[in-house]
C-alpha positions in Angstrom: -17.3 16.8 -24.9 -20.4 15.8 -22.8 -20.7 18.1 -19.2 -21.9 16.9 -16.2 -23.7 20.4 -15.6 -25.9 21.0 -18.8 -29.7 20.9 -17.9 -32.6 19.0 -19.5 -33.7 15.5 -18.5 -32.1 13.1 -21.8 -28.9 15.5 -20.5 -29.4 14.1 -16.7 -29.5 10.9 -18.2 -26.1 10.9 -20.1 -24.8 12.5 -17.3 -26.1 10.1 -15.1 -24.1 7.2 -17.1 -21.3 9.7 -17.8 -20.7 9.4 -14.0 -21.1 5.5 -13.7 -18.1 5.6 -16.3 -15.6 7.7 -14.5 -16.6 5.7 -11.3 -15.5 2.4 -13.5 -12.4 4.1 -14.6 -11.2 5.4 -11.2 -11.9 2.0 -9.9 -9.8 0.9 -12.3 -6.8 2.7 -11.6 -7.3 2.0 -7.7 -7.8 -1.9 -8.5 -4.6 -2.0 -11.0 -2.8 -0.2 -7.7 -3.6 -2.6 -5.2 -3.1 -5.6 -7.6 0.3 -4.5 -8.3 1.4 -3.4 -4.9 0.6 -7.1 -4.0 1.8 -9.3 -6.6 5.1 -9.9 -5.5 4.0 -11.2 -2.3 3.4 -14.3 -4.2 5.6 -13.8 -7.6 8.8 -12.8 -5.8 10.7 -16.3 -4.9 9.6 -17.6 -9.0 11.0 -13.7 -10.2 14.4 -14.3 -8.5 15.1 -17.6 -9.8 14.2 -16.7 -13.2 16.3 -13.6 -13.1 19.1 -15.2 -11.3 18.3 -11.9 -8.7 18.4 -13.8 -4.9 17.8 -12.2 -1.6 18.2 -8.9 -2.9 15.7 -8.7 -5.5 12.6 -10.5 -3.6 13.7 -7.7 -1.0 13.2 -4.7 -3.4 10.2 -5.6 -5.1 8.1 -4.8 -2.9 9.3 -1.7 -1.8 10.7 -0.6 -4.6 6.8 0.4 -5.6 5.7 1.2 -2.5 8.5 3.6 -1.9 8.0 5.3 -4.7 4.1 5.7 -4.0 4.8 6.6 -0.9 7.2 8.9 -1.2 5.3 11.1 -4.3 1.4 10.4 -3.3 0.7 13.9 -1.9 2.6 15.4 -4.2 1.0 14.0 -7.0 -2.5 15.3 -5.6 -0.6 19.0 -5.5 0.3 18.4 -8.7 -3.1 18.1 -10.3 -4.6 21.0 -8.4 -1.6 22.8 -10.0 -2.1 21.5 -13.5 -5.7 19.8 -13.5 -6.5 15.9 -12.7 -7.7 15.0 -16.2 -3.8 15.7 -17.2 -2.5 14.1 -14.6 -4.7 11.2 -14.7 -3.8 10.7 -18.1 0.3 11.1 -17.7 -0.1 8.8 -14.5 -1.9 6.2 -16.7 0.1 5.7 -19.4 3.3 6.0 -17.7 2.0 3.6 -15.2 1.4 1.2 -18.7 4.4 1.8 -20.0 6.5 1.0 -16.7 4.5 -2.2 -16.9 5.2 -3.5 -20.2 9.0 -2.6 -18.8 8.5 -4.9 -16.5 7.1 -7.8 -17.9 9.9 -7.6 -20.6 12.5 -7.1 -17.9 16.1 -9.5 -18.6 18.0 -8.5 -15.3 16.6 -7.3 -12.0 18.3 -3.8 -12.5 15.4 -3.0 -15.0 12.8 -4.6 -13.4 13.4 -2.8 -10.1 13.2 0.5 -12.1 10.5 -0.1 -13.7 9.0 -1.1 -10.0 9.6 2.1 -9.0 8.2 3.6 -12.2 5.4 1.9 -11.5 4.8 3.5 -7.7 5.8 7.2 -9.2 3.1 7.0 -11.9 0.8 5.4 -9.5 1.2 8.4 -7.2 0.9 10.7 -10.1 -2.6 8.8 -11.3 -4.2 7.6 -7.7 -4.9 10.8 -6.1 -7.2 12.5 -9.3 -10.0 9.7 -9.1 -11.0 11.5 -6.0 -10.5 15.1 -6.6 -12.5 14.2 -10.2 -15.3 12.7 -8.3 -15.6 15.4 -5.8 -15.7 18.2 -8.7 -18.2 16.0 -11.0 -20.6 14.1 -9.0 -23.8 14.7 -7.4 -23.8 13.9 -3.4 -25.9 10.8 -3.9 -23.4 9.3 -6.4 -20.6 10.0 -4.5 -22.3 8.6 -1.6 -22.6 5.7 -3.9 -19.2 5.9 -5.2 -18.0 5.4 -1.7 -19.9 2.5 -1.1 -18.0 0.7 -3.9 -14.7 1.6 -3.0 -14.4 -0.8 0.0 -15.6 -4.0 -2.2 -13.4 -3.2 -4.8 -10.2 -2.8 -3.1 -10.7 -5.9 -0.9 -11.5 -8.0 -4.0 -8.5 -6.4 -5.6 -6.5 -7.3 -2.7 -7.3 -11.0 -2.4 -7.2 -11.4 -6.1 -3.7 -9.8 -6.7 -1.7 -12.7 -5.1 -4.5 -15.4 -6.4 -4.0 -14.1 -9.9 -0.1 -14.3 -9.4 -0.1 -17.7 -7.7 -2.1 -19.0 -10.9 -0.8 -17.4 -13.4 3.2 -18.1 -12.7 1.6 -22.3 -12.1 0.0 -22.0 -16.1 3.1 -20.4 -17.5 1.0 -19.1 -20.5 3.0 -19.3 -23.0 6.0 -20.2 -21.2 5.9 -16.8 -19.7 5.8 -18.0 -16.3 5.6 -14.4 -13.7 5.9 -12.3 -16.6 1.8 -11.9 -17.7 1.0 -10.6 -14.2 2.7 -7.3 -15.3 2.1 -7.6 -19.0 -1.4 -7.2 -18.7 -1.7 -3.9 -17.2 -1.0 -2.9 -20.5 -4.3 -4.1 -21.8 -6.1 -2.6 -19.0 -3.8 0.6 -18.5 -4.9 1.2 -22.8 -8.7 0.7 -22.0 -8.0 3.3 -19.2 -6.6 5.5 -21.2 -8.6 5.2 -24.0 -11.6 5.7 -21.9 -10.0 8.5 -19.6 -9.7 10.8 -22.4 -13.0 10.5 -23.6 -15.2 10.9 -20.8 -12.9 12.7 -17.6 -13.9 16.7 -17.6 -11.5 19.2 -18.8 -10.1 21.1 -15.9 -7.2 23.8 -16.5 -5.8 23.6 -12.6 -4.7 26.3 -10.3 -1.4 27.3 -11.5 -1.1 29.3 -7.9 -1.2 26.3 -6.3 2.3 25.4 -4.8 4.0 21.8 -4.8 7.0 21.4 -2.6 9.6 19.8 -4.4 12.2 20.0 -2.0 10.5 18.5 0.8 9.6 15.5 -1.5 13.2 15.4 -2.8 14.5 15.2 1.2 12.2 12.9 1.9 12.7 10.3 -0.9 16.7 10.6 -0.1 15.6 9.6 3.4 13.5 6.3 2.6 15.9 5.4 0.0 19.0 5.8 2.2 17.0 3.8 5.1 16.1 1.2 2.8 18.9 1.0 1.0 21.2 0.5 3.8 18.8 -2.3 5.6 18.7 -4.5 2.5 22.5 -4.3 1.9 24.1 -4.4 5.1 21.8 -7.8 5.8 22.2 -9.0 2.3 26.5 -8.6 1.8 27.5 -7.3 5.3 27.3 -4.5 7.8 29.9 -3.0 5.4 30.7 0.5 5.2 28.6 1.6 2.3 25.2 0.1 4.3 26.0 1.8 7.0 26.6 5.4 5.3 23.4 5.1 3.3 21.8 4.8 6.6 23.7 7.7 8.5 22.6 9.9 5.1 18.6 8.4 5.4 18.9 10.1 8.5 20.3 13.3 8.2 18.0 13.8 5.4 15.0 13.2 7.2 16.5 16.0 10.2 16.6 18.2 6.7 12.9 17.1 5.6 11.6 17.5 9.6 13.3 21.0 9.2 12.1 22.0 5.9 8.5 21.1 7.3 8.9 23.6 9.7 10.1 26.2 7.5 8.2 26.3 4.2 5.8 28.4 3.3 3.8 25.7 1.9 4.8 22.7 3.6 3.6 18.9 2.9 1.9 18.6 6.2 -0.4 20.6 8.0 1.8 22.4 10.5 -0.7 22.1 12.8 -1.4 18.6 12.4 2.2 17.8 13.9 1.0 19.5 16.8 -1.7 17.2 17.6 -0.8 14.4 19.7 -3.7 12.3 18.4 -2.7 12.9 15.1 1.3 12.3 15.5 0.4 9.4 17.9 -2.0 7.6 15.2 0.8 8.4 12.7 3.2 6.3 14.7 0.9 3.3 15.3 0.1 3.3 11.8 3.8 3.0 10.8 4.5 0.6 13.0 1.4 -1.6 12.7 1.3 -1.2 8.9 5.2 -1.8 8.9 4.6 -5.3 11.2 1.8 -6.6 9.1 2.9 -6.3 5.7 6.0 -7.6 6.6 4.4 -10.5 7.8 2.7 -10.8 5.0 5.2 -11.0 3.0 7.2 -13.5 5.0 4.0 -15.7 5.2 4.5 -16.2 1.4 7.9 -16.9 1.7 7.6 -19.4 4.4 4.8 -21.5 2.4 7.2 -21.5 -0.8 10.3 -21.9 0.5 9.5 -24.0 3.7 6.6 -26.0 3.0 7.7 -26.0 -0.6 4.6 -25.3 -2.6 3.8 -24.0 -5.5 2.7 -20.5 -6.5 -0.6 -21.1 -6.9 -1.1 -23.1 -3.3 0.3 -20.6 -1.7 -1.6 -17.4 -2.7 -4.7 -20.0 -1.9 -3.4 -20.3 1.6 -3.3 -17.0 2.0 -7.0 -15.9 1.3 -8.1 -17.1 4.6 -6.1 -14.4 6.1 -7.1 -11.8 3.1 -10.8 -13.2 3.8 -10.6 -12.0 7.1 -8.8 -9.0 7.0 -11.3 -7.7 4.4 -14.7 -8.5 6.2 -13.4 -6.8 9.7 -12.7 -4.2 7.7 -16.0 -3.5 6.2 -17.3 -4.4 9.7 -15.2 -1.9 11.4 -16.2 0.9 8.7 -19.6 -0.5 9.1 -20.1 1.1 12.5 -17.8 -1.0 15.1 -15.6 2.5 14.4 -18.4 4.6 15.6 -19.0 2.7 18.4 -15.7 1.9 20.0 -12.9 4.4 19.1 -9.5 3.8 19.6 -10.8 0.5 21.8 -11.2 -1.0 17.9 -7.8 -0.2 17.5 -6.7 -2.1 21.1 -8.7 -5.2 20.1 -7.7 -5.1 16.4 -3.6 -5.2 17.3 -4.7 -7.9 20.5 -6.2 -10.3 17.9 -3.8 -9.9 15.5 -0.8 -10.7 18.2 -3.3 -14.2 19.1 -3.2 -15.0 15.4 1.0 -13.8 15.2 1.1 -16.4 18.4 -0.8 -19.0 17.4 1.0 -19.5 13.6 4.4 -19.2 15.7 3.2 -22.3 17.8 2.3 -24.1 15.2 6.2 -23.6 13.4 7.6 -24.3 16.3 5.8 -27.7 17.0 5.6 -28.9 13.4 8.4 -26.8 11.8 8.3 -27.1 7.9 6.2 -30.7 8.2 2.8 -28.6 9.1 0.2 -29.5 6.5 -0.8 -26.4 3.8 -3.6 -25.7 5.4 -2.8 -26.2 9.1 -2.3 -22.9 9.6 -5.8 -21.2 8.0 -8.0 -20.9 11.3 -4.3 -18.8 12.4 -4.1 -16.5 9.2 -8.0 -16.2 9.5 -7.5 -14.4 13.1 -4.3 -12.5 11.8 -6.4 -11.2 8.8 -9.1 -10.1 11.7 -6.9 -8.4 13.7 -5.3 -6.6 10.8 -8.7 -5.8 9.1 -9.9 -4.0 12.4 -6.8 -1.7 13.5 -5.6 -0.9 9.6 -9.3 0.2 8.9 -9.7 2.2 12.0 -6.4 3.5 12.3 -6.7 6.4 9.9 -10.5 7.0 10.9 -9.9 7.6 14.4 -6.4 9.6 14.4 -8.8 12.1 12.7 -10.9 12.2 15.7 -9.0 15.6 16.8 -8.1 17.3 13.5 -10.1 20.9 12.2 -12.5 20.8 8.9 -9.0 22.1 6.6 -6.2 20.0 8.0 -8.4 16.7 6.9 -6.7 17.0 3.4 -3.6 17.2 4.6 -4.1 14.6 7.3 -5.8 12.1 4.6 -2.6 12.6 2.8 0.2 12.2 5.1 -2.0 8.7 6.3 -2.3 7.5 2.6 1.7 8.4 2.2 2.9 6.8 5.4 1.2 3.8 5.0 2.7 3.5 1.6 6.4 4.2 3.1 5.2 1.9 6.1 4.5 -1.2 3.5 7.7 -0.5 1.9 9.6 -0.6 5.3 7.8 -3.4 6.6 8.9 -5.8 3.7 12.1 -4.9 3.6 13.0 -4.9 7.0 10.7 -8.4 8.4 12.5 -10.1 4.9 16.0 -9.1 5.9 15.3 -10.8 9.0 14.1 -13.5 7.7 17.0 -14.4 5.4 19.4 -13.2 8.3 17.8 -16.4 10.2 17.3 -18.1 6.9 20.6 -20.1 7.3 19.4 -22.6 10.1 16.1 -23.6 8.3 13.1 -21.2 7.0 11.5 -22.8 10.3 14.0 -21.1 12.5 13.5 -17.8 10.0 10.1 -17.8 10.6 9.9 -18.0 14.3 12.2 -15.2 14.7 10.4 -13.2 12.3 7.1 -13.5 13.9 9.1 -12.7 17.3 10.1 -9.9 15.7 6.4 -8.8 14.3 4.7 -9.7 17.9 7.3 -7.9 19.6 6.8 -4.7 17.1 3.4 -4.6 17.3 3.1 -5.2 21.0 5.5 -2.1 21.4 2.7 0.2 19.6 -0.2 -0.6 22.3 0.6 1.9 24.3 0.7 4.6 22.1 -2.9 4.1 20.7 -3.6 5.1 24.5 -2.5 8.6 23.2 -5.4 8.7 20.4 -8.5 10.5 19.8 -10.7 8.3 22.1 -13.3 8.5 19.2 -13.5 9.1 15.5 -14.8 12.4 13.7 -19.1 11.8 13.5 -18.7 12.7 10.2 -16.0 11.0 7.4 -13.6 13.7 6.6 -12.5 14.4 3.1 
């Protein structure tokens, strides 16, 4: 197998193109990620009806995947400093395939929920070696490179996840209808594999290197009991059961809080949980990540099951606000971060609560009459808003944290915005079938209540931030 370290200048060549390779295949696996963690957004009404799966299905998949991320992403960056990324990237790809092709084939929405969450535990497995890889194998200037592409990548891979479902599900290739949006991950999960084992660098891992289990274990107990009991109790009744799941999601998380404390070699950064910056930006990134996704996911809904149109319209309606969200972003990374701080952050969540406003007017003047694109200039301003305080979020709760806790800080942000997603969409969908039985007007106004009031309630924490970001980007 080719190294990256031999010397000569043909060698410096291949290895120069060696590197561009491995850049394509992590990018790859990222784009595959965000696709799939996206999908549903548009796919989910056209899934349930073809699986006979109602409320409760559209309200799982979703999370289902980002729960599962969420829940094993740091651990599955432990895990290949333990037993070497190359390994791990490989298990995570072709587990992350094969959960797909379960998916596509799915007949009931049992399977197709575990193979959802299949999909977010390999995920977590495979996302997290790209970048250790690239560290280890590239030069400075190619990384610097590397990073550069990251940003374009994901935001294309963001807009074109719910595009490529909208369309797809209105060509019905081959009378598949939602089912190709899944089934061709394996294509591109065998190309990745394929070209993974060729070209990644063997690395044998620290075996010294300790993973907490347990605390994982407690903390995906936690997220499922939480979520568990939201989607039940507002899908058949505050029952008993709903209500026990969430009494257990709690006492679990008292058990993971505790276990943090305690372990040797906890998940976190002890000292992280220390910092108010840090702990403050982890709350507003819950809660704002949370809000918006949720919204999100409800803005889909509304178009398809107000406005009644198709698929393929609706994930079109949509870009506007994707549009937006992804060029404040690059602007905000672009220096606005730099410049302003945690004031980014203020004006992000400000213009993101005029856009939240402005879309509930327009429902509650033209209800489920307002033309398809009536409400673009409003998702434009939400995607804005959403692009500046998601983007600076993570940057600037940094702002306080020492050289070694940026790993662990890097993690816990990547992980809570994964649980945050999976919170968000199922509890702002609950909602909006709770309301859902005097109109999907009605559901939406209260469900954009609920998302303004949310993300109004975490202004005043970003007061407790780093005032600025770190001058230079941790790793």
């Amino acid at each position: 197998m080719t190294t990256l370290t031999e010397p000569g200048t043909v060698t410096a060549r291949r290895s120069s193109r060696l590197m561009w390779a491995i850049l394509g295949l992590v990018l790859l696996a990222d784009a595959l990620d965000v696709i799939d963690g996206t999908v549903t957004n548009i796919a989910a009404p056209t899934i349930a009806r073809d699986l006979n799966g109602g409320e409760s299905l559209i309200k799982w998949l979703g999370p289902a995947y980002m729960l599962a991320m969420g829940v094993l992403l740091v651990v599955g960056g432990r895990l290949g400093d333990k037993f070497g990324q190359r390994r791990l990237f490989l298990i995570g790809m072709g587990g992350f395939t094969l959960a797909s092709a379960v998916a596509g084939f799915s007949p009931d929405p049992a399977l197709l929920i575990v193979a959802r969450v299949a999909q977010g535990a390999f995920g977590a497995l495979l996302i997290p070696q790209g970048m250790a890889i690239m560290t280890k194998a590239f030069t400075p200037a190619m990384l610097a490179k590397a990073f550069g592409l990251f940003g374009p990548v994901l935001g294309l891979s963001s807009v074109g996840g719910p595009v490529l479902a909208g369309f797809v599900i209105s060509a019905d290739v081959f009378g598949l209808s939602w089912r190709p949006i899944f089934l061709i991950n394996i294509v591109l999960g065998v190309i990745g594999l394929v070209m993974a084992a060729k070209i990644l660098p063997r690395d044998d891992g620290d075996r010294s290197a300790v993973v907490d289990g347990w605390a994982s274990g407690l903390l995906a107990v936690t997220m499922l009991g939480l979520l568990y009991g939201l989607i039940e109790g507002s899908t058949n009744g505050w029952s008993a059961l709903p209500i026990v799941s969430i009494v257990v999601g709690v006492l679990f998380f008292a058990a993971f809080a505790y276990r943090q404390r305690t372990a040797t070699h906890p998940l976190i950064t002890p000292s992280l949980m220390k910092n108010r910056g840090f702990t403050s930006g982890l709350l507003v990134c819950l809660v704002a990540v949370a809000a918006g996704t949720g919204l999100l996911f409800v803005l889909s809904l509304f178009l398809q099951e107000g406005l009644h149109v198709s698929p393929r319209d609706a994930s079109l309606a949509l870009v506007p606000l994707t549009l937006g969200l992804v060029a404040s972003g690059f602007a905000a990374m672009g220096g606005l971060v730099a410049k302003l701080g945690r004031r980014l952050i203020f004006i992000g969540l400000t213009v993101d609560l005029a856009g939240c406003g402005w879309v509930l007017a327009l429902v509650h003047h033209s209800g489920t009459n307002a033309g398809l694109w009536a409400p673009a200039p409003a998702f434009f301003v939400i995607g804005v808003g959403l692009g500046l305080s998601f983007a600076t979020i993570p940057t600037v709760a940094l702002g306080d944290a020492k050289p070694d806790e940026a790993g662990s800080a890097s993690g816990a942000f990547s992980s809570i915005q994964q649980l945050a997603s999976a919170i968000g969409s199922a509890a702002v969908t609950s909602i909006f079938f709770q309301a859902a039985s005097s109109g999907p007007a009605h559901a939406m106004k209260v469900s954009l209540i609920v998302v303004l009031a949310v993300t109004a309630l975490s202004l005043p924490v970003v007061a407790l931030m780093p005032r600025t970001a770190p001058s230079e980007p941790q790793q």
